[in-house]
C-alpha positions in Angstrom: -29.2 5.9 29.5 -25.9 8.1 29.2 -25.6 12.0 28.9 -23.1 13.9 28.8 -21.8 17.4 30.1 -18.9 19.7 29.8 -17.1 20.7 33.2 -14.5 23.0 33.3 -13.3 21.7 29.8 -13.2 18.1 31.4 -16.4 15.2 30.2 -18.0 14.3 32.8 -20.0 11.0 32.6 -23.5 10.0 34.2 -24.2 6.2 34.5 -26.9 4.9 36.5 -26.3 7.5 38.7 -22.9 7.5 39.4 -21.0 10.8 38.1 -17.7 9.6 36.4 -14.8 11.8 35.7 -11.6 10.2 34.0 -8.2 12.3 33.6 -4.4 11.2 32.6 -1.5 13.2 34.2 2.3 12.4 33.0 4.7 13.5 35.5 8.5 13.4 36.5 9.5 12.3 39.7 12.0 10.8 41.9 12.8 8.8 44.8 14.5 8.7 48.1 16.2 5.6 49.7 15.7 5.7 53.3 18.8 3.6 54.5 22.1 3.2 53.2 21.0 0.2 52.0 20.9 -1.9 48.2 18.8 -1.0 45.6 15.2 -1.5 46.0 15.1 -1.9 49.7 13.8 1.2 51.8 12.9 3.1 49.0 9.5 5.3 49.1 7.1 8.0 47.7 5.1 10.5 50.6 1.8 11.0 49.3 -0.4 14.0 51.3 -3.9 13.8 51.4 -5.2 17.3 52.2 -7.9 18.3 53.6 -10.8 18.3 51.3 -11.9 21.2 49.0 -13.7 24.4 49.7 -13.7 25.0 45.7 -13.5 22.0 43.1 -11.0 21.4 40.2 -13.6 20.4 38.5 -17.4 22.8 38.8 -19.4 20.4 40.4 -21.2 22.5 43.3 -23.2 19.9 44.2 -20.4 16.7 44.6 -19.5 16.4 48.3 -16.3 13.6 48.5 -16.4 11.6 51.5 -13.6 9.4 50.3 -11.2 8.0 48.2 -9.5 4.8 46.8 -5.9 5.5 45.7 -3.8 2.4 44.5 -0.2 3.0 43.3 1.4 0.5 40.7 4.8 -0.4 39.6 5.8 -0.1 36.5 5.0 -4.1 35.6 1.5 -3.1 36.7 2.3 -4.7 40.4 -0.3 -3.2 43.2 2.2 -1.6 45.2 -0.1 -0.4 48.5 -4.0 0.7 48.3 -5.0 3.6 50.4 -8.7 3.7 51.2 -9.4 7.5 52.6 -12.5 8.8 54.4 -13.4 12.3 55.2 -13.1 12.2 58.7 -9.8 11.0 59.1 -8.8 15.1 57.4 -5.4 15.6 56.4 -3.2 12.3 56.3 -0.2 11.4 55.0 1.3 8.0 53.5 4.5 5.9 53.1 4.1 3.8 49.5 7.3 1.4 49.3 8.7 1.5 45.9 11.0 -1.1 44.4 12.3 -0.2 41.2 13.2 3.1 39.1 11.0 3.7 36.3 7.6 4.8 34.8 4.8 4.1 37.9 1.0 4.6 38.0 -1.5 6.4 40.4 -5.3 5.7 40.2 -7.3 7.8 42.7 -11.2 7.1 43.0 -12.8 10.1 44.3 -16.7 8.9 46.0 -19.3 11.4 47.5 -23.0 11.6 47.1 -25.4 14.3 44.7 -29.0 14.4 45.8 -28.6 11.3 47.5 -27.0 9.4 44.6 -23.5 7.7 44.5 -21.1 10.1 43.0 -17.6 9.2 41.8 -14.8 10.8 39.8 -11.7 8.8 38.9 -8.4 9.8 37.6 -5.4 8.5 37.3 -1.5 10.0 36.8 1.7 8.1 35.4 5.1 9.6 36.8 8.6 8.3 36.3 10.7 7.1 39.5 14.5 8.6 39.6 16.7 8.1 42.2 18.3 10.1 45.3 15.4 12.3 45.6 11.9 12.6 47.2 8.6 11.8 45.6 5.9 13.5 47.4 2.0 13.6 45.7 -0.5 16.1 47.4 -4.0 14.7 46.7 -7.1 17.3 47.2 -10.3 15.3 48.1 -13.2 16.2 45.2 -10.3 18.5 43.3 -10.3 16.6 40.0 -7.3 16.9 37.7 -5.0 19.0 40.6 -3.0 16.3 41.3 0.4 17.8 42.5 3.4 15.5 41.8 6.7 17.2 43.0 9.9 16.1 41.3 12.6 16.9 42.7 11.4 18.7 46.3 14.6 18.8 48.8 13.9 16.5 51.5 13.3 17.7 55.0 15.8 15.8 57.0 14.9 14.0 60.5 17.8 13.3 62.6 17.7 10.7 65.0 20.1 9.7 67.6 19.9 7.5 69.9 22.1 6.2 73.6 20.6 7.1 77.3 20.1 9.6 79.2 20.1 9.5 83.3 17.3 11.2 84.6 17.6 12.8 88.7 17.6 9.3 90.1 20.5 8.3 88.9 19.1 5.6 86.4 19.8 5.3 83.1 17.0 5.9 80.8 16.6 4.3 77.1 15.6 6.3 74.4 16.3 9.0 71.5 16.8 12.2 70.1 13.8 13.0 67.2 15.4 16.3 65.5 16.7 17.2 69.3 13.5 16.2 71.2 13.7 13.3 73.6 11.8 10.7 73.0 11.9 8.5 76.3 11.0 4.3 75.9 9.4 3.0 78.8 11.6 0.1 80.9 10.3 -3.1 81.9 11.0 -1.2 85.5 11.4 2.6 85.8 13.5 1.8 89.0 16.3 -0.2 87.0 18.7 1.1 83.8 18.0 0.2 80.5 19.6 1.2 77.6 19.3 1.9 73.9 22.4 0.6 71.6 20.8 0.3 68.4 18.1 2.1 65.9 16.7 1.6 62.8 14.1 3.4 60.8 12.1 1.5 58.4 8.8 3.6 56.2 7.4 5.8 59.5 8.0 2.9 62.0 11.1 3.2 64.6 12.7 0.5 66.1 15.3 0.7 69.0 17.2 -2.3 70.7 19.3 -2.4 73.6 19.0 -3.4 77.3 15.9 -3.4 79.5 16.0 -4.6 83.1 12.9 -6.4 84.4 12.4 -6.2 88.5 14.5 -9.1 89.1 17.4 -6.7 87.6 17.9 -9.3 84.8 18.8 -7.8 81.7 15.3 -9.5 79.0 16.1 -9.6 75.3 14.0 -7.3 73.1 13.5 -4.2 71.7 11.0 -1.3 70.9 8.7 -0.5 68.4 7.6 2.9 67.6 7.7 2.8 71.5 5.9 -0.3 72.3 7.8 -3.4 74.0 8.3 -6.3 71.7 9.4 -9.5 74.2 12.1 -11.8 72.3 12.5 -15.2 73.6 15.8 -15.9 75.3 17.5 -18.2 73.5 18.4 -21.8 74.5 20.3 -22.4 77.8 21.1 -18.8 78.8 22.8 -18.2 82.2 22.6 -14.7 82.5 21.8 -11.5 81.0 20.6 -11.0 77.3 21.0 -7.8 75.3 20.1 -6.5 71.5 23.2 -4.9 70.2 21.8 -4.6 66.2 18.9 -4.5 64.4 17.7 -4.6 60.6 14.5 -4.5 58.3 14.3 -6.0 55.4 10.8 -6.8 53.7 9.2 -6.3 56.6 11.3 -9.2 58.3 12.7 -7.7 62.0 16.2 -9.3 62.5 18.1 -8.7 66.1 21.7 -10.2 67.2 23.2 -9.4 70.1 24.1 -11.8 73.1 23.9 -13.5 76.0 26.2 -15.0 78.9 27.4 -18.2 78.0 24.9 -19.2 75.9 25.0 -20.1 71.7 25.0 -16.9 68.8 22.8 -16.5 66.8 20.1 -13.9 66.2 15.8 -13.3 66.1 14.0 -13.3 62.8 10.5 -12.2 63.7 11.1 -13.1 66.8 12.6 -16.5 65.9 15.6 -17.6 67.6 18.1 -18.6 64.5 20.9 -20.6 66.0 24.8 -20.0 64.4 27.1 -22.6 64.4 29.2 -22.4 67.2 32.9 -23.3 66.5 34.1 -24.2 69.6 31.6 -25.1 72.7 34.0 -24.1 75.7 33.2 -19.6 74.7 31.0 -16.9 74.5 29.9 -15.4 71.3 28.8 -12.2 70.4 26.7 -10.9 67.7 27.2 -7.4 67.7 26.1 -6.5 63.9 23.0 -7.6 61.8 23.1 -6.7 58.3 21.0 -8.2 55.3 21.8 -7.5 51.8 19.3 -9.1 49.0 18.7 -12.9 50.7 22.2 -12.9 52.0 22.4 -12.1 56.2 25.5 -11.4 57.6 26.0 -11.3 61.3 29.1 -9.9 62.4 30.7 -10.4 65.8 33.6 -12.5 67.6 33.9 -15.7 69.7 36.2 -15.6 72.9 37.5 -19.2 73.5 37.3 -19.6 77.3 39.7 -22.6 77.2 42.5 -20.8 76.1 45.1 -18.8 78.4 45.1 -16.1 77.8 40.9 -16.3 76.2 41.0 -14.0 73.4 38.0 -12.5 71.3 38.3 -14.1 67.9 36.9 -11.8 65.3 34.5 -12.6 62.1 31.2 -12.8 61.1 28.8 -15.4 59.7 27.2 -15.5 56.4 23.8 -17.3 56.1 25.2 -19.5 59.1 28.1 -20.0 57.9 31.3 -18.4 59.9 34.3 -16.6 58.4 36.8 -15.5 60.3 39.5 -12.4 59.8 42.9 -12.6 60.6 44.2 -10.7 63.9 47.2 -8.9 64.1 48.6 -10.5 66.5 46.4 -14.3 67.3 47.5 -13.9 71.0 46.2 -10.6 71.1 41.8 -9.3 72.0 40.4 -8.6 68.4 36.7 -8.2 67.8 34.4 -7.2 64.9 31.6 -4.8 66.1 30.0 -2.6 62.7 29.6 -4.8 59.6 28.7 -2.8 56.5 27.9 -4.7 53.1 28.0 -2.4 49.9 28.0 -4.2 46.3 30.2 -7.1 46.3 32.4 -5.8 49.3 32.1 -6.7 53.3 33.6 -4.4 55.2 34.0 -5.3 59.4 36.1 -3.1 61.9 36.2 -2.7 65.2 39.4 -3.8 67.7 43.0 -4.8 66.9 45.6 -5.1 68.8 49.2 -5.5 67.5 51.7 -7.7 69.2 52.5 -4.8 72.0 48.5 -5.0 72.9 47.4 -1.9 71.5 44.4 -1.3 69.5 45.0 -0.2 66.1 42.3 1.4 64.0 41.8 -0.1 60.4 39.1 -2.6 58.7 39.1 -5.7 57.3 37.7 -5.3 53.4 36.7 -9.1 51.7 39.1 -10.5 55.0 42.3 -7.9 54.1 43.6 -5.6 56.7 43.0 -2.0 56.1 45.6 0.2 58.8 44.4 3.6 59.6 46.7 6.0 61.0 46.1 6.9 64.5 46.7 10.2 66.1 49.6 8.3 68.6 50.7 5.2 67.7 51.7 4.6 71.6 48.3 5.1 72.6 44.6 3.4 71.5 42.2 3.3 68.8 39.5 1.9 67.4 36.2 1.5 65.0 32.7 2.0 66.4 31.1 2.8 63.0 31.8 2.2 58.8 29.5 4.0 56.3 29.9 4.0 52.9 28.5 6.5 50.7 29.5 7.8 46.8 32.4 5.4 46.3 33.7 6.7 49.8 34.4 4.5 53.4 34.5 6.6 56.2 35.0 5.1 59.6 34.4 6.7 63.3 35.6 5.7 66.8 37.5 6.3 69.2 41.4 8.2 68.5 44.0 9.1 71.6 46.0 11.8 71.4 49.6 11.9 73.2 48.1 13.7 76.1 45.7 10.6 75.8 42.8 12.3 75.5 40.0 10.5 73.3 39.6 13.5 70.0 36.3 13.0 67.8 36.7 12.7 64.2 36.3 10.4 61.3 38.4 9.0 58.5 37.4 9.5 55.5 39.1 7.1 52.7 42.1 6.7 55.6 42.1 10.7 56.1 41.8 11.9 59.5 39.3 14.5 59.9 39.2 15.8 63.8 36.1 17.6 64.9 35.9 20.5 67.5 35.2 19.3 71.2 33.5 21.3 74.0 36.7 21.1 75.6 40.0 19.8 73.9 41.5 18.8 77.3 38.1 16.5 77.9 37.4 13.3 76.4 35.2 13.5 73.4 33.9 10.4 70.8 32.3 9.9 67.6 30.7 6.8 67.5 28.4 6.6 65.1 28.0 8.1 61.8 25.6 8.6 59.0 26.1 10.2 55.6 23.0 12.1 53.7 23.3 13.9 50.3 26.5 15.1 50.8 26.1 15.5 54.8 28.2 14.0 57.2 26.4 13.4 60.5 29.2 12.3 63.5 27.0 11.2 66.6 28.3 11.0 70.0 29.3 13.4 72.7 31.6 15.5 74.9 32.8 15.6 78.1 31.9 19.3 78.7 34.3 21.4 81.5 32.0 20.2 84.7 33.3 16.6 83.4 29.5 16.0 82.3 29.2 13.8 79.4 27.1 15.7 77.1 25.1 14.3 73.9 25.2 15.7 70.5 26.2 15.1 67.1 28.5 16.9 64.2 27.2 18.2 60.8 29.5 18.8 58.6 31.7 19.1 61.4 29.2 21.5 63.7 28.6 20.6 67.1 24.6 20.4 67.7 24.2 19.3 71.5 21.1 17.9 72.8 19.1 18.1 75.9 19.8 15.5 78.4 17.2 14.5 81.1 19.7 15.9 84.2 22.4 18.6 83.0 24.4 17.6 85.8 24.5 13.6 84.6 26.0 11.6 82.1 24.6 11.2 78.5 25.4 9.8 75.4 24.8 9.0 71.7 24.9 5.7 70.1 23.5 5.4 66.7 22.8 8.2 64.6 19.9 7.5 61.7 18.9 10.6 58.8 15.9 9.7 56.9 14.9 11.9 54.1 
């Protein structure tokens, strides 16, 4: 038997005891990438599930939700991520991965009980994906036909920066800044350092590489996730220390390079040693960059040929196994590749150059052509510790000495120099990381402040934000700076 009521101008539906309540929403919305990264990858809606209702959208006094089943489709009708919600777990809220632009759809299945009878109320809401900006959806448990779908809400940044921090022991201490609040990861052994050299933030989990002595004071390959341990298998025949210098998600697939003492490059997928090939057995290799753009994975690095006199790095990187190298200035002469940044068609590698007097000189290699950047001295050194690419624009961080040579923070921005105010001008100071944000530029790094403390901070939009270090009186730094919208 079926009867029929009207509810606050919505049909509501009785079948075998089970209340049914079906309602179409159209909305506009957009979307927020959560890495510099290509289309598709890293992108995401937030959807809040509040706490439930005091007072219903719909006038059903008697309906008392204890869950819900919300599934969110692409727009070729692919099940993108099913949340299944129960009362007690109150307020929550979600990640939903999102691939594509375009029109998506949200089905939420509200359930409770009515004199002891099964009670549901389904409704469902279509809203179109744009990009650059946030999707949020607050859902009110029981509150029929309030579905709130913000458009185009300004994100709330979280700034993350990460490097060490030495606590009042003396020992280095792996870990990062969370919107200036330390976030410590715990060592193998709290007696020895460790270090944290690389971050990346993927949906609401946070992973950090680096170094991580174990009690034998060997340095163990690995790297932390969302503050938990995650052993990697040392690679075949090492001889000595191994460390995580990158790391990148893609699909849910964990990649890590980095190296170890004398033994072959390559990299861990999942925790799977990948071998590279080596070009020359008598070396050491570094993999100092991961990157992975579509199925293509780039790991950039050099090679330093220990059969040679002098033994010079060799710079270059390796595409799906395959090795390319980049010309030197001078092939006599230390060169080395340390960030690796893929946009579109274009690679883009930088990191040390030195001409045929032995200085480094800043610039890139774009598609394996030199690009010279002007350095503050051309007598004295520079060099690349971070490429970002962002509206058509390349800006690249580092290291810059002045004639006093004295290290100045800044960034070039399409080959412009733009300095950036120190603690103390006559102190050393870096940028070696950066990240740029709708329109923000985020410079991390640090300064050496005038009791010759290394302090840890970052630059936004060219303002100096320090943050607190374990010991005032020690050395800090910043090494990777991540903004996630």
């Amino acid at each position: 038997m079926q009867g029929s009521r009207k509810m606050s101008g919505r049909k509501v539906f009785l079948l075998g005891g089970v209340v049914l309540l079906t309602l179409v929403l159209a909305f506009g919305c957009s979307l927020l990438p959560r890495e510099n990264v290509a289309e598709g990858d890293g992108w995401y809606i937030k959807l809040r599930i509040q706490a439930p209702a005091a007072s219903k959208g719909i006038t059903v006094s008697e309906f008392d939700v204890t869950g819900m089943n919300i599934r969110v489709r692409g727009p070729d009708g692919e099940l993108l991520q099913t949340i299944n919600w129960a009362a007690a777990e109150g307020a929550q809220t979600y990640t939903v991965p999102v691939k594509q632009l375009g029109e998506h759809h949200l089905d939420i299945l509200h359930t409770g009980e009515s004199g002891g009878e099964q009670v549901q109320a389904s409704e469902n809401a279509l809203f179109n994906i744009r990009a650059m900006k946030i999707t949020v959806i607050d859902v009110v448990p029981g509150c029929i036909g309030m579905i709130n779908i913000t458009p185009n809400e300004t994100p709330e940044a979280v700034v993350y920066a990460n490097g060490y921090s030495m606590n009042s022991s003396g020992v280095l201490v792996a870990g990062y800044w969370e919107n200036g609040a330390w976030v410590g990861l715990t060592p193998l052994d709290a007696t020895k350092n460790s270090k944290c050299h690389t971050l990346f933030v993927s949906g609401s989990d946070v992973y950090a590489g680096g170094q991580n002595r174990n009690s034998l004071g060997a340095i163990v390959p690995g790297y932390w996730k969302n503050g938990a341990w995650i052993d990697l298998t040392p690679p075949p025949y090492p001889t000595g220390d191994c460390y995580v210098y990158s790391l990148f998600v893609s699909g849910g697939d964990v990649y890590a390079g980095g190296t170890t003492w004398n033994g072959p490059p390559g990299y861990w997928k999942n925790g799977t040693w990948i071998g590279l090939p080596p070009f020359d057995q008598g070396g050491w290799w570094w993999v100092s960059n991961i990157v992975v753009s579509g199925t293509d994975v780039y790991a950039g690095g050099y090679f330093v040929n220990f059969m040679n006199s002098p033994a010079v790095g060799v710079p270059g990187y390796w595409k799906n196994g395959t090795w390319i190298g980049l010309t030197p200035l001078d092939a006599t002469k230390e060169a080395w590749v340390w960030p690796l940044l893929v946009s579109g068609s274009d690679v883009y590698a930088a990191g040390q150059n030195r001409n045929s007097l032995g200085i480094s000189v800043p610039g890139y290699w774009k598609n394996g052509t030199w690009i010279d950047l002007t350095p503050l001295d051309a007598s004295k050194e520079a060099w690349i510790w971070s490429l970002f690419a962002w509206g058509g624009d390349v800006y690249a961080s580092g290291e810059n000495y002045n004639s006093l040579g004295v290290s100045v923070p800044g960034y070039w921005k399409n080959g412009a120099w733009i300095s950036l105010t120190p603690l103390d001008a006559t102190k050393d100071a870096w940028s070696g990381s950066l990240f740029v944000s709708g329109g923000d530029v985020y410079a991390g790094g640090g300064c050496t402040n005038s009791s010759d403390v290394r302090v840890p901070g970052y630059w936004k939009n060219g303002v100096w934000t320090g943050l607190a270090p374990l010991d005032t009186t020690r050395n800090a730094g910043v090494g990777t700076i991540v903004v996630v919208e």
